[in-house]
Backbone as CSV, one residue per row, in Angstrom:
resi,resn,N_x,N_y,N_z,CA_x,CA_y,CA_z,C_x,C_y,C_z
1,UNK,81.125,108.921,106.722,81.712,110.148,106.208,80.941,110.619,104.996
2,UNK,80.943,112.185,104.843,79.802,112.391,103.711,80.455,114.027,103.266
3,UNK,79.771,114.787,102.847,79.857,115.984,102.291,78.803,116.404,102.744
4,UNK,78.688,118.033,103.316,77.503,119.063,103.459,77.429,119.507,102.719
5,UNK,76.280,120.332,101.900,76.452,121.605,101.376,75.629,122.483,101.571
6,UNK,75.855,123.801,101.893,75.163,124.633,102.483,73.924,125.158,101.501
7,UNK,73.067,125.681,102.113,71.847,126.726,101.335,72.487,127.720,100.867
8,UNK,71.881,127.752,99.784,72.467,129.352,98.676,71.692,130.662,99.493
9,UNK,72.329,131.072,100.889,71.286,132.274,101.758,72.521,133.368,101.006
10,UNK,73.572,132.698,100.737,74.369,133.786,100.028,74.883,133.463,99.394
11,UNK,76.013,134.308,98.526,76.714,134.808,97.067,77.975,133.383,98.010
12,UNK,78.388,133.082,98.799,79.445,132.478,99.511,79.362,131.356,99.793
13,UNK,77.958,131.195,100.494,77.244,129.894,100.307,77.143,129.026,99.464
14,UNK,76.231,129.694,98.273,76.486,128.943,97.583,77.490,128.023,96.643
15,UNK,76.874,127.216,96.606,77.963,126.005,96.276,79.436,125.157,97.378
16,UNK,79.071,126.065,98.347,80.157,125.588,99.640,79.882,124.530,100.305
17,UNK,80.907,123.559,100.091,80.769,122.324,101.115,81.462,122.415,101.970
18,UNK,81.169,121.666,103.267,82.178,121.376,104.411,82.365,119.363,104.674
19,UNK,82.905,119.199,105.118,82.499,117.770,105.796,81.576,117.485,107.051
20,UNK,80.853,116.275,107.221,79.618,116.268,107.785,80.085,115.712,109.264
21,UNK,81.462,115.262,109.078,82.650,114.815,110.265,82.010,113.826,111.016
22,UNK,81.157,112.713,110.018,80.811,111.785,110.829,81.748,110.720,111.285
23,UNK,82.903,110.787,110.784,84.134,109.866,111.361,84.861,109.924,112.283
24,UNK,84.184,111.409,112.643,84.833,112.230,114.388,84.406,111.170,115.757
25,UNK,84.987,110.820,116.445,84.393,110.209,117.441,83.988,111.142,118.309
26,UNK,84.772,112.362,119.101,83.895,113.539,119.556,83.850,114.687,119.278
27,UNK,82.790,115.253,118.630,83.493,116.353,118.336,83.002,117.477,119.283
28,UNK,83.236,117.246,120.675,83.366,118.429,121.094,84.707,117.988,122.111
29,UNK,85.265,117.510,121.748,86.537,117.127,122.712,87.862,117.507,122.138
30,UNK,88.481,118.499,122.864,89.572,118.834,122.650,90.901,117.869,122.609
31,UNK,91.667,118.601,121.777,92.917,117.717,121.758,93.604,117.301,122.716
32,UNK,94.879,116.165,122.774,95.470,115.975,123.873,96.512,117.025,124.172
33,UNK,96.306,117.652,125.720,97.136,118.588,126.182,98.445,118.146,125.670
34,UNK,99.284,117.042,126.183,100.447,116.415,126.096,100.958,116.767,124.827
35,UNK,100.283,116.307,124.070,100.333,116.009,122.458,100.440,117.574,121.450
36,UNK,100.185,118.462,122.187,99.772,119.792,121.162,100.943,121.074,121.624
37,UNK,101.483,121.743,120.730,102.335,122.507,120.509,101.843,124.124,119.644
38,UNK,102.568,124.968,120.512,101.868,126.657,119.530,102.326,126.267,117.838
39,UNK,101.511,126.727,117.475,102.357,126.702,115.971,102.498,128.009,115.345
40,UNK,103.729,128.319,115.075,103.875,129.673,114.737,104.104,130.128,113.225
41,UNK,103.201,130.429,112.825,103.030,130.374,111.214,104.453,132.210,110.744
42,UNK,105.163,131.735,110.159,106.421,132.491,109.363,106.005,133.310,108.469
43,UNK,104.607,133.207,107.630,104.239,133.901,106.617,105.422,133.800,105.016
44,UNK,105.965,132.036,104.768,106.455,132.085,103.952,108.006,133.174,104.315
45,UNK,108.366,133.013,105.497,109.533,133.841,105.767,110.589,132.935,106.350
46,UNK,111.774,133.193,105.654,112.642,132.277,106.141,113.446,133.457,107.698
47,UNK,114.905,132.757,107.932,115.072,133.272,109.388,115.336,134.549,108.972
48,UNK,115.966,134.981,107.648,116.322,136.074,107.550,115.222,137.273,107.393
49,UNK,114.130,136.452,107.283,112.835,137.713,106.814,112.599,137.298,105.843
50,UNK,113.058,137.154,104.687,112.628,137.217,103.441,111.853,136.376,103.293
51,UNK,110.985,136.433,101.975,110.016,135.734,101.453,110.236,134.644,100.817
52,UNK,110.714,133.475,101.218,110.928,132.379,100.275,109.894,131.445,99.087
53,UNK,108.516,131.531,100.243,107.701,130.856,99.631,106.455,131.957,99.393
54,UNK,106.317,132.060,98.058,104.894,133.040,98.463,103.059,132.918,98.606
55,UNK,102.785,133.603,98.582,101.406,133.067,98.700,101.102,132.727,100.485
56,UNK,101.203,132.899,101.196,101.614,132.917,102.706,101.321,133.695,103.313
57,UNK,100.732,133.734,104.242,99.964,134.666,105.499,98.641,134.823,106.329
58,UNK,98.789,135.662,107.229,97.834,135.113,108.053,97.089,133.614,108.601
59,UNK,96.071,133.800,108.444,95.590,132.393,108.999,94.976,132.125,110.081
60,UNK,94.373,131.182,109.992,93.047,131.174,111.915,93.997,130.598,112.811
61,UNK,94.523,130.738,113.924,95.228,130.540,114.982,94.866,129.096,115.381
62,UNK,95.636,127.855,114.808,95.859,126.421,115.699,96.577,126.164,116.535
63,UNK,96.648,124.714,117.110,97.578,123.946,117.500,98.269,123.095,117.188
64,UNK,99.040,122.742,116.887,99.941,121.714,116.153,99.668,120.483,117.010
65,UNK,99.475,119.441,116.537,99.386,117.773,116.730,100.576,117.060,116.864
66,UNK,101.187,116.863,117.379,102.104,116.001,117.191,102.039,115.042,116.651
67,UNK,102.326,114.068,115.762,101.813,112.731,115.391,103.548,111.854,115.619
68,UNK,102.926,110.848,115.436,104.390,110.091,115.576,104.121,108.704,114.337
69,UNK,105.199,109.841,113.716,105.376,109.170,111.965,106.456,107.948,112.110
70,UNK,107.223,107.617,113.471,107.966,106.851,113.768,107.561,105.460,113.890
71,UNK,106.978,105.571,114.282,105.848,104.104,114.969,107.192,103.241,115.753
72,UNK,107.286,103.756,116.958,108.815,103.022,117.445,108.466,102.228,118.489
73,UNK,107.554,101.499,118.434,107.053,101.188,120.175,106.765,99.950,119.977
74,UNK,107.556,99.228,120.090,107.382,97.645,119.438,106.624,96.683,120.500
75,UNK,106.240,95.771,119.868,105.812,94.726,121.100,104.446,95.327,121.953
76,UNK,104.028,96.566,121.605,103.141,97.005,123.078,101.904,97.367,122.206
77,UNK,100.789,96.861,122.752,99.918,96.788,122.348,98.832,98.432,122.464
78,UNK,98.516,99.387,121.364,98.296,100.428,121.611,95.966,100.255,121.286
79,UNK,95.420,101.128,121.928,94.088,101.033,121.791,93.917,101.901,121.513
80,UNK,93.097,102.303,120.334,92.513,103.646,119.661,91.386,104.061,120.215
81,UNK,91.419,104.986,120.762,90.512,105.636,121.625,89.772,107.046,121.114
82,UNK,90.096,107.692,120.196,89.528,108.870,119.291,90.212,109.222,118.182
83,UNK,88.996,109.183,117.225,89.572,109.409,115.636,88.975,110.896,116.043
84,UNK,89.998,112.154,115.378,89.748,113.691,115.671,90.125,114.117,114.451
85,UNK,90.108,115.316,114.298,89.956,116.429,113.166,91.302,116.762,113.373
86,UNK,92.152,117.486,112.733,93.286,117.832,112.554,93.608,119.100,111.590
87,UNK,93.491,120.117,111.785,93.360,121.208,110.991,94.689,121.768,110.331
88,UNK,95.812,121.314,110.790,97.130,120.753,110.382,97.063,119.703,108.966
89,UNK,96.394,119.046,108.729,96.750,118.034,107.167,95.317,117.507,106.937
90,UNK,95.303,117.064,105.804,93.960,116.547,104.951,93.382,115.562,105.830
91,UNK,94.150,114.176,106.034,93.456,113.285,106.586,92.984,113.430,108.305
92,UNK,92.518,112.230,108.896,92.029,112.482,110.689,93.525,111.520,111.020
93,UNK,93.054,111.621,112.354,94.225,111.587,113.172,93.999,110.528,114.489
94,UNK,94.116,109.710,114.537,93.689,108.706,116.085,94.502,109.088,116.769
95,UNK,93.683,108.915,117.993,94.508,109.021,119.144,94.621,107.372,120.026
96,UNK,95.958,106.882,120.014,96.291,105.724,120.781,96.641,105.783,122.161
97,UNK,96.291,105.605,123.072,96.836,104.818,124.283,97.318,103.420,124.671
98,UNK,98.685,103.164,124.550,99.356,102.389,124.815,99.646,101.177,126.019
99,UNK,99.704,100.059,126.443,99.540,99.129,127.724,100.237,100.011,128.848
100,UNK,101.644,100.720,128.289,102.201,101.270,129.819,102.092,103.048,129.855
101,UNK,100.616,103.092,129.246,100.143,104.690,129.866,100.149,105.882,128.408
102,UNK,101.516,105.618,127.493,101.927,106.345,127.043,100.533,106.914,125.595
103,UNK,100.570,108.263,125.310,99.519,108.484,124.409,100.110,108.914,123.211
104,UNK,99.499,108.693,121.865,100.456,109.655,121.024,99.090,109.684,119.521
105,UNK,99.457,110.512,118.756,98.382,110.454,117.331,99.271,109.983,116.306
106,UNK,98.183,109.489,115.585,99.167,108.631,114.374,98.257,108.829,113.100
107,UNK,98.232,108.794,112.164,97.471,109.333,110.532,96.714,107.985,110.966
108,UNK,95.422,108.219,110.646,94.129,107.091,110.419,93.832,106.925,109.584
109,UNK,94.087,105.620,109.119,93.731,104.912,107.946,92.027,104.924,108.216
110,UNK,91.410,104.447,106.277,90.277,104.158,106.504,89.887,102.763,107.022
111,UNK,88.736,103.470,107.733,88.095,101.881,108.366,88.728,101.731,110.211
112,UNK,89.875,102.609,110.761,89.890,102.802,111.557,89.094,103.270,112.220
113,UNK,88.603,102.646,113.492,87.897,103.232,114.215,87.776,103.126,115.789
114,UNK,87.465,103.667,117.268,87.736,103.974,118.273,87.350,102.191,118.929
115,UNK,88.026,101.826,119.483,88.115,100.489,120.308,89.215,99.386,119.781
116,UNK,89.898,99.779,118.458,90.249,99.136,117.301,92.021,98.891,118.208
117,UNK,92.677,97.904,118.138,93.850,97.944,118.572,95.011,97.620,117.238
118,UNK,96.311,98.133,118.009,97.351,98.518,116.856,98.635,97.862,117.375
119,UNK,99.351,97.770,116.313,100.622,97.656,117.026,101.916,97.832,116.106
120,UNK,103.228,97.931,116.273,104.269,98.100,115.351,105.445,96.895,115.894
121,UNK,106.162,96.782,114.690,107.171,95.724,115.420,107.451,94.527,113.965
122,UNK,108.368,94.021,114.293,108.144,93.063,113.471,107.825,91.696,113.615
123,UNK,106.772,91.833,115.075,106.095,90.248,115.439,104.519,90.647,115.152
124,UNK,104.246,91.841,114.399,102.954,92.373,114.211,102.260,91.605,113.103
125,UNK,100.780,91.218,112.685,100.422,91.045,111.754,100.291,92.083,110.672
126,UNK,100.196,91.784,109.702,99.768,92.833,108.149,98.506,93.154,108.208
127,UNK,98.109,93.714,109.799,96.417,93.927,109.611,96.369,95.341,109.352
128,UNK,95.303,96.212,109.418,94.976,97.755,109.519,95.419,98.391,110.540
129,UNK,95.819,99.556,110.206,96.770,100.770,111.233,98.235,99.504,111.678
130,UNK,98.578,98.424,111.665,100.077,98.254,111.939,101.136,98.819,111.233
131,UNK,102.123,98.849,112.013,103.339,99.260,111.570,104.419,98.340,111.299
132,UNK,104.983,97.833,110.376,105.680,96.684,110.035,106.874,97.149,109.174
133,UNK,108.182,96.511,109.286,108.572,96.512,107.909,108.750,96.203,106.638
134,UNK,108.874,96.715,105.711,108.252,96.061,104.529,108.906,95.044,103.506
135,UNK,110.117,94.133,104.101,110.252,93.120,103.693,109.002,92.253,104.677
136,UNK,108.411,92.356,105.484,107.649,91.602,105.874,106.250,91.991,105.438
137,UNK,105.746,92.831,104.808,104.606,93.395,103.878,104.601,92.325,102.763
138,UNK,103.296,91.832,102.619,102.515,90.848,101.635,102.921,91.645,100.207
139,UNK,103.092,91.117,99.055,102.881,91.771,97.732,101.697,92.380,97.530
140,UNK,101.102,93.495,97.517,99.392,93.761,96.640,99.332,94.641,97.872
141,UNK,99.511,94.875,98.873,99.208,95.590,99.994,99.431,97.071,99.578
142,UNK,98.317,97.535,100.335,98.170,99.220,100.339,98.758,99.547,101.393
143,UNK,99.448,100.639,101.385,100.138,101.093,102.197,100.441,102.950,102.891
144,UNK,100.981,103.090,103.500,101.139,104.598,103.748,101.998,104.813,104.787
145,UNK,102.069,106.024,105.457,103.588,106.801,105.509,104.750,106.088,105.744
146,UNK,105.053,106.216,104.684,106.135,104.921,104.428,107.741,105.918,104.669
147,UNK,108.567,105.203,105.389,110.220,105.656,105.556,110.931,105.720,104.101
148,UNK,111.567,106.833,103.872,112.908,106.630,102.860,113.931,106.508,103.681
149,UNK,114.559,106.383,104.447,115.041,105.954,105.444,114.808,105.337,106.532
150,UNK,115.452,104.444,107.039,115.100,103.246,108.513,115.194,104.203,109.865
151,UNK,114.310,104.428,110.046,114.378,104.784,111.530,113.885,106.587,111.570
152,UNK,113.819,107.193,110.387,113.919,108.471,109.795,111.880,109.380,110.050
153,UNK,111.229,108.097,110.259,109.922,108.402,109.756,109.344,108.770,108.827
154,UNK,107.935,107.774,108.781,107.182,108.175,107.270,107.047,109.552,106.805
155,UNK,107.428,109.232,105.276,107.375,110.481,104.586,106.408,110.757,103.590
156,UNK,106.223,109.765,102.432,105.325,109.532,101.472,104.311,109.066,101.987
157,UNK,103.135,109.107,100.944,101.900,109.016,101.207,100.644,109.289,103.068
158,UNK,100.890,110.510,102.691,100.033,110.891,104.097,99.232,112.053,103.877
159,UNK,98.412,112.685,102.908,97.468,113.082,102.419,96.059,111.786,102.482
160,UNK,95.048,112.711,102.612,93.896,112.314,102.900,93.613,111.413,101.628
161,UNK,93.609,110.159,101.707,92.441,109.367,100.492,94.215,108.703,99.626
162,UNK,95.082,108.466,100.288,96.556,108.356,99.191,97.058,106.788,99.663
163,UNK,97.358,106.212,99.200,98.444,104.529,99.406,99.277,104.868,98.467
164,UNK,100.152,104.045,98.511,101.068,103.024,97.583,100.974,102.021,97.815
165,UNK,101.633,101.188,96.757,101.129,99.093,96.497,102.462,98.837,96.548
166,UNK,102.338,97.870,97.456,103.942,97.016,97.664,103.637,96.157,96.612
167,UNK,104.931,96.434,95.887,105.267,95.086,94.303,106.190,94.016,95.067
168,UNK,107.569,94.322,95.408,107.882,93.322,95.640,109.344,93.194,96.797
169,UNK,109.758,92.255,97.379,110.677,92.668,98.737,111.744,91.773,97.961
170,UNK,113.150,91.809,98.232,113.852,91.092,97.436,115.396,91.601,97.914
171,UNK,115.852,90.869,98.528,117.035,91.451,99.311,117.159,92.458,100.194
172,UNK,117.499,93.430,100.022,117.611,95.062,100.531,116.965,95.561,100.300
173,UNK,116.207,95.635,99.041,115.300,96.298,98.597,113.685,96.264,98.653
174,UNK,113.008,97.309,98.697,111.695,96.959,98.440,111.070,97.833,97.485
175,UNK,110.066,97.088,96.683,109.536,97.782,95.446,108.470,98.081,95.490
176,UNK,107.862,99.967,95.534,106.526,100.187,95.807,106.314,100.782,94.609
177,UNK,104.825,100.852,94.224,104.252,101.876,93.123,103.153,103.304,93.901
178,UNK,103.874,104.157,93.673,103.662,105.572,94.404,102.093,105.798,93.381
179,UNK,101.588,107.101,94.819,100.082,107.506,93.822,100.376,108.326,92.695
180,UNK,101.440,108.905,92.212,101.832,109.202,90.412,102.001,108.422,89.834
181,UNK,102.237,107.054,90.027,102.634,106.270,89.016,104.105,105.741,89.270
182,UNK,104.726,106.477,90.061,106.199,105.967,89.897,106.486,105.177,90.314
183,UNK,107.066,104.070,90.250,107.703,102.907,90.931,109.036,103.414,91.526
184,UNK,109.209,102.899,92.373,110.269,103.459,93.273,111.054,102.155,94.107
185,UNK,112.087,102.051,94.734,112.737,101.195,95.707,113.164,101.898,96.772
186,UNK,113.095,101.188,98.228,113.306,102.060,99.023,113.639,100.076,99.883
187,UNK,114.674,100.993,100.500,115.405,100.127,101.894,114.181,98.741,102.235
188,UNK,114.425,97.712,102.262,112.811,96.970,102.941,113.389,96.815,104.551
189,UNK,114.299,97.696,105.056,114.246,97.880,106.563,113.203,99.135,107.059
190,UNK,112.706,99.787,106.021,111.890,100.783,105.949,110.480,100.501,106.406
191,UNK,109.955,101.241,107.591,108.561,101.295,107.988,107.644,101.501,107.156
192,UNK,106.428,100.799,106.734,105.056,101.431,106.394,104.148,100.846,107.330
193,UNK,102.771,101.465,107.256,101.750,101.150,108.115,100.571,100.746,107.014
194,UNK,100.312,99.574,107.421,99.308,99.220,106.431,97.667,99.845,106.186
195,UNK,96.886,99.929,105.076,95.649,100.501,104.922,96.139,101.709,103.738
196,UNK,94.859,102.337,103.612,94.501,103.745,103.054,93.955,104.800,103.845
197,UNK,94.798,105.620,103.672,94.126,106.913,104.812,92.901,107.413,103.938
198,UNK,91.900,108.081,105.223,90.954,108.065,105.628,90.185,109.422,105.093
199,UNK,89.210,109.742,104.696,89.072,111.073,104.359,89.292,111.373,102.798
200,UNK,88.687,110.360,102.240,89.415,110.193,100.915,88.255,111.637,100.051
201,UNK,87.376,111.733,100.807,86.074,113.059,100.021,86.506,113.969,99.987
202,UNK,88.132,114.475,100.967,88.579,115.959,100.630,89.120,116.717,99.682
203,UNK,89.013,115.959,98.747,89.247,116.108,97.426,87.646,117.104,96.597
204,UNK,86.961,116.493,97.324,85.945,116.872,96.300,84.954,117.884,97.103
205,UNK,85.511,118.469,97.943,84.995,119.697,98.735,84.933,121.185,97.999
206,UNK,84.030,122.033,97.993,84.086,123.232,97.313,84.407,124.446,98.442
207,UNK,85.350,124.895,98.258,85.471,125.815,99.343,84.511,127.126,99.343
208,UNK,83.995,127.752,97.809,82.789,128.388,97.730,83.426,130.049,98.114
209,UNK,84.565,130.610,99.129,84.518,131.884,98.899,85.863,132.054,100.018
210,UNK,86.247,133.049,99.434,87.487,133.218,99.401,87.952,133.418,101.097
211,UNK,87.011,133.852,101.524,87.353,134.050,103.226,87.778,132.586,103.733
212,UNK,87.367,131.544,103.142,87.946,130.099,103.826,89.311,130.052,103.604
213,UNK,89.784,130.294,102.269,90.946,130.181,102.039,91.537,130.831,102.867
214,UNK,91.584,132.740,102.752,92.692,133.061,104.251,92.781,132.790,105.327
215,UNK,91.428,132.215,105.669,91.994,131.309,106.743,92.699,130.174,107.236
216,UNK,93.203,129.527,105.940,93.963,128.537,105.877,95.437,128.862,106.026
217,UNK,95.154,130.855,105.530,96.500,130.743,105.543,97.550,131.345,104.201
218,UNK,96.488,130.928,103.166,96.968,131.642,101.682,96.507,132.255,101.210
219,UNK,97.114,133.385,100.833,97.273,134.863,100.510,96.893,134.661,98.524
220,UNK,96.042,135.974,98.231,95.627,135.954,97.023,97.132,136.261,95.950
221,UNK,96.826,135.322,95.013,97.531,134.996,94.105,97.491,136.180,93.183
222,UNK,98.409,136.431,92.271,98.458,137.498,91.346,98.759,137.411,89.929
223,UNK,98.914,137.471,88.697,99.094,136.939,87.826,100.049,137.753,87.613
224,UNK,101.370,136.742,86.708,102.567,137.298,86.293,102.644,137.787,85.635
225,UNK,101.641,137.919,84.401,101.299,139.105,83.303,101.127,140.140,83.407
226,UNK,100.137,140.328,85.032,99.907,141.840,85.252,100.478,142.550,86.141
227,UNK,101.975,141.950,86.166,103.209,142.376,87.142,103.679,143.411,86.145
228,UNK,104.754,143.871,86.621,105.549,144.971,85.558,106.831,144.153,85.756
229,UNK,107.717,144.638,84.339,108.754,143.639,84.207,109.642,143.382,85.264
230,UNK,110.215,144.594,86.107,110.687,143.922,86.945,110.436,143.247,88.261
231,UNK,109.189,142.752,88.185,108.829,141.810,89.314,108.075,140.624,88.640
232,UNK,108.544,140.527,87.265,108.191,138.940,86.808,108.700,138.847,85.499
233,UNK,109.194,137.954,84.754,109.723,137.785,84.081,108.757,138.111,82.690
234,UNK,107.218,137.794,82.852,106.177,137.657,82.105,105.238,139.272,82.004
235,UNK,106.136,140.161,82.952,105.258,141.180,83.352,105.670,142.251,82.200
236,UNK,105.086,143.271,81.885,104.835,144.173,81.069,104.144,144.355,79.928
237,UNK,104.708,145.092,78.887,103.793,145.035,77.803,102.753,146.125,77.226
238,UNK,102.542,146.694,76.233,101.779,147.696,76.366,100.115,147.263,75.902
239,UNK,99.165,146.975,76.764,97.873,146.550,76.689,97.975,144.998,77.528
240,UNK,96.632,144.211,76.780,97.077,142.746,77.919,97.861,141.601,77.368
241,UNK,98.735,141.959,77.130,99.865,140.587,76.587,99.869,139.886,76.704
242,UNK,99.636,138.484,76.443,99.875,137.110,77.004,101.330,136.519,77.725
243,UNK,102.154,137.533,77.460,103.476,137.304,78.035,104.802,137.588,76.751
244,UNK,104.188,136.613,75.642,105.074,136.362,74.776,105.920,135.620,74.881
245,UNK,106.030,134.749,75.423,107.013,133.101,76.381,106.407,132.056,76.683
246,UNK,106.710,131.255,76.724,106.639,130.095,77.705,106.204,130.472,79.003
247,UNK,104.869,129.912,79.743,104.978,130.200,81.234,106.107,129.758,82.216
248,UNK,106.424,130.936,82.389,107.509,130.398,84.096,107.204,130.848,85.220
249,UNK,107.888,130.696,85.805,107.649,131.200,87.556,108.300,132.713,87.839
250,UNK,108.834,133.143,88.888,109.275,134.268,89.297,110.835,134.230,89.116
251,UNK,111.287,133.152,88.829,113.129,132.956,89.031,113.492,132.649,87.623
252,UNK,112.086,132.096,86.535,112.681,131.897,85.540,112.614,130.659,85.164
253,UNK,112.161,129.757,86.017,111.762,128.135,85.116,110.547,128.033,85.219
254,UNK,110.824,127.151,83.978,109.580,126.790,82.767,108.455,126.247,83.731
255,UNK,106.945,126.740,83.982,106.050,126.303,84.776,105.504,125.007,84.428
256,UNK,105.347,125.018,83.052,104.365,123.693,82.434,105.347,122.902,81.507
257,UNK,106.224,121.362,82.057,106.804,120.555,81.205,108.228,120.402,81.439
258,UNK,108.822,121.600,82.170,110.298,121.925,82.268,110.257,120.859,83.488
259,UNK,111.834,120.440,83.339,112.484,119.790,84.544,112.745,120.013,85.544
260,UNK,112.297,119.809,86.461,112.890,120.698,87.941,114.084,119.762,88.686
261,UNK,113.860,118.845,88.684,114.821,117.705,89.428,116.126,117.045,88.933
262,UNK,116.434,117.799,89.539,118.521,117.361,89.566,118.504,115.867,89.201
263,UNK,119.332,116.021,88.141,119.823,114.878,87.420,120.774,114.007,88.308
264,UNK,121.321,115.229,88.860,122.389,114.185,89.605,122.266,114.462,91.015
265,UNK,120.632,114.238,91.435,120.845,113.618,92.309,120.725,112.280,92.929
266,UNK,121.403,111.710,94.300,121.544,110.207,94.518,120.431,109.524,94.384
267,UNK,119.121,109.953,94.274,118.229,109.330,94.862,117.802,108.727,93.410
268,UNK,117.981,109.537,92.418,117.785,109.209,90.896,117.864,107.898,90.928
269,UNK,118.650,107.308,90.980,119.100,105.456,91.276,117.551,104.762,91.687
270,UNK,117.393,105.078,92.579,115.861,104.694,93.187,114.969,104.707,92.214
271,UNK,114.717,105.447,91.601,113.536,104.935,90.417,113.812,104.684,89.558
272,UNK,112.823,103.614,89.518,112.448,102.461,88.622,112.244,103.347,87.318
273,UNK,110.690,103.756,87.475,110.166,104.174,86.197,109.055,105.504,86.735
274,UNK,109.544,106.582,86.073,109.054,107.437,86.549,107.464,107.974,86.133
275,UNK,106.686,108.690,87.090,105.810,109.415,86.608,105.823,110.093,85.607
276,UNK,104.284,109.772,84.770,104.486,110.296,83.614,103.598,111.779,83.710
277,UNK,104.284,112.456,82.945,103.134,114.071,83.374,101.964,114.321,82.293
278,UNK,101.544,115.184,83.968,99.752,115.172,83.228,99.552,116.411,82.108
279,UNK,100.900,116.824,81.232,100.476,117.790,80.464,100.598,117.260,79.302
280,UNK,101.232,116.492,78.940,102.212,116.133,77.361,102.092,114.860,77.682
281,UNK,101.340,113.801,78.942,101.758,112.169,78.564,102.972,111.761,78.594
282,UNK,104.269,111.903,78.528,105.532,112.146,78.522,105.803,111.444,79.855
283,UNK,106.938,110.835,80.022,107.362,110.399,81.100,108.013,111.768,81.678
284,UNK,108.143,112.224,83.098,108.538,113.524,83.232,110.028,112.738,83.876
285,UNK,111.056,114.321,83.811,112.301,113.960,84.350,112.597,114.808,85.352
């Protein structure tokens, strides 16, 4: 796996990387029919129409992947047969075929690769790509899409290049340290799949000009200063104002430092010790 970067033949070019997709096993092979679904992009619109999320629209026309964040197929021995591109999420995507026929994609850890066999269950070893639960996970182990619930499917860590470290299993509980920092407890009837996903360079890609972005999908951003007051809290002013506030958002909370997360909610219990934020050092709440 590597980084391209193109010749400066233009103003767009330059400085634009892509990936060199040497971790593709084919890349001219289409996805699995079975496996792929229309995906119908909302434009940030909920059912009623409105705009919930903004920044949203358009976009280059995919297919959705199915993956199976479940890993429910115990006992049966699955063979990885193509690591593929996935234009749906950061990291790649294997494709398994299973002893009695069945096919499905699952997030690829690094170091996965096509001939490689898998399995889930709890007669599995703690090797790469298994699925286990994590009272039966070693202490020090890297890990990923891990369950907050038993049976619910992985939720955390499934971005390209992300783990968490199992600390420790201890009754009911199991104790991981998340990629912010947070220590957390979660059920140890809870699935993870062992390794680090794969694709960890997409981080350090330059997208170089703005036509990549709408094709992803997101719509140019606008600054809340140079709104008029009533379409931002920060907007007006006579000349270029800095606002005169605290940055916030469109509804009114604080962008940089403010709390967003309900005090009372249940899950609060669950952490240990929280992430600390990257503005002030501060443990955030």
């Amino acid at each position: 796996m590597g980084i391209r970067t193109y010749k400066p033949t233009s103003a767009g070019r330059r400085g634009g990387m892509v990936s060199d997709f040497a971790d593709i096993t084919d890349k001219k092979k289409r996805p699995e029919k079975t496996l792929v679904s229309r995906f119908k992009r909302r434009g940030g619109r909920n059912f009623q129409g409105k705009i919930t999320c903004r920044h949203r629209g358009g976009g280059q026309r995919v297919l959705y992947r199915q993956i199976d964040f479940r890993r429910s197929k115990d006992g049966i021995t699955g063979l990885v047969t193509h690591i593929e591109y996935d234009p749906n999420r950061t990291c790649r995507i294997a494709l398994v075929q299973y002893e009695d026929g069945e096919k499905t994609y699952i997030l690829a850890p690094e170091g996965l690769a096509a001939g490689a066999k898998i399995g889930s269950g709890t007669s599995v070893e703690p090797l790469l790509g298994n699925c286990m639960p994590m009272r039966l996970i070693p202490v020090g182990t890297s890990i990923h899409n891990i369950e907050l619930q038993p049976g619910r499917g992985g939720q955390l860590c499934r971005s390209a290049g992300v783990y968490a470290v199992m600390n420790a299993s201890e009754g009911n509980w199991a104790q991981i340290t998340l990629p912010s920092g947070e220590v957390r407890r979660v059920p140890a009837e809870c699935r993870a799949t062992i390794g680090v996903l794969g694709y960890s360079e997409h981080s350090m890609i330059v997208i170089g000009k703005a036509g990549r972005v709408r094709r992803k999908g997101i719509r140019p951003y606008v600054r809340g200063s140079a709104m008029n007051p009533i379409s931002h809290p920060m907007g007006g002013g006579e000349g270029r104002r800095s606002g005169g506030r605290h940055p916030v958002s469109p509804t009114g909370k604080l962008a940089k430092g403010g709390r967003t997360r309900n005090p009372r909610r249940p899950t609060r219990n669950a952490i240990i010790r929280r992430r600390k934020s990257r503005r002030y050092g501060q443990v955030s709440l």
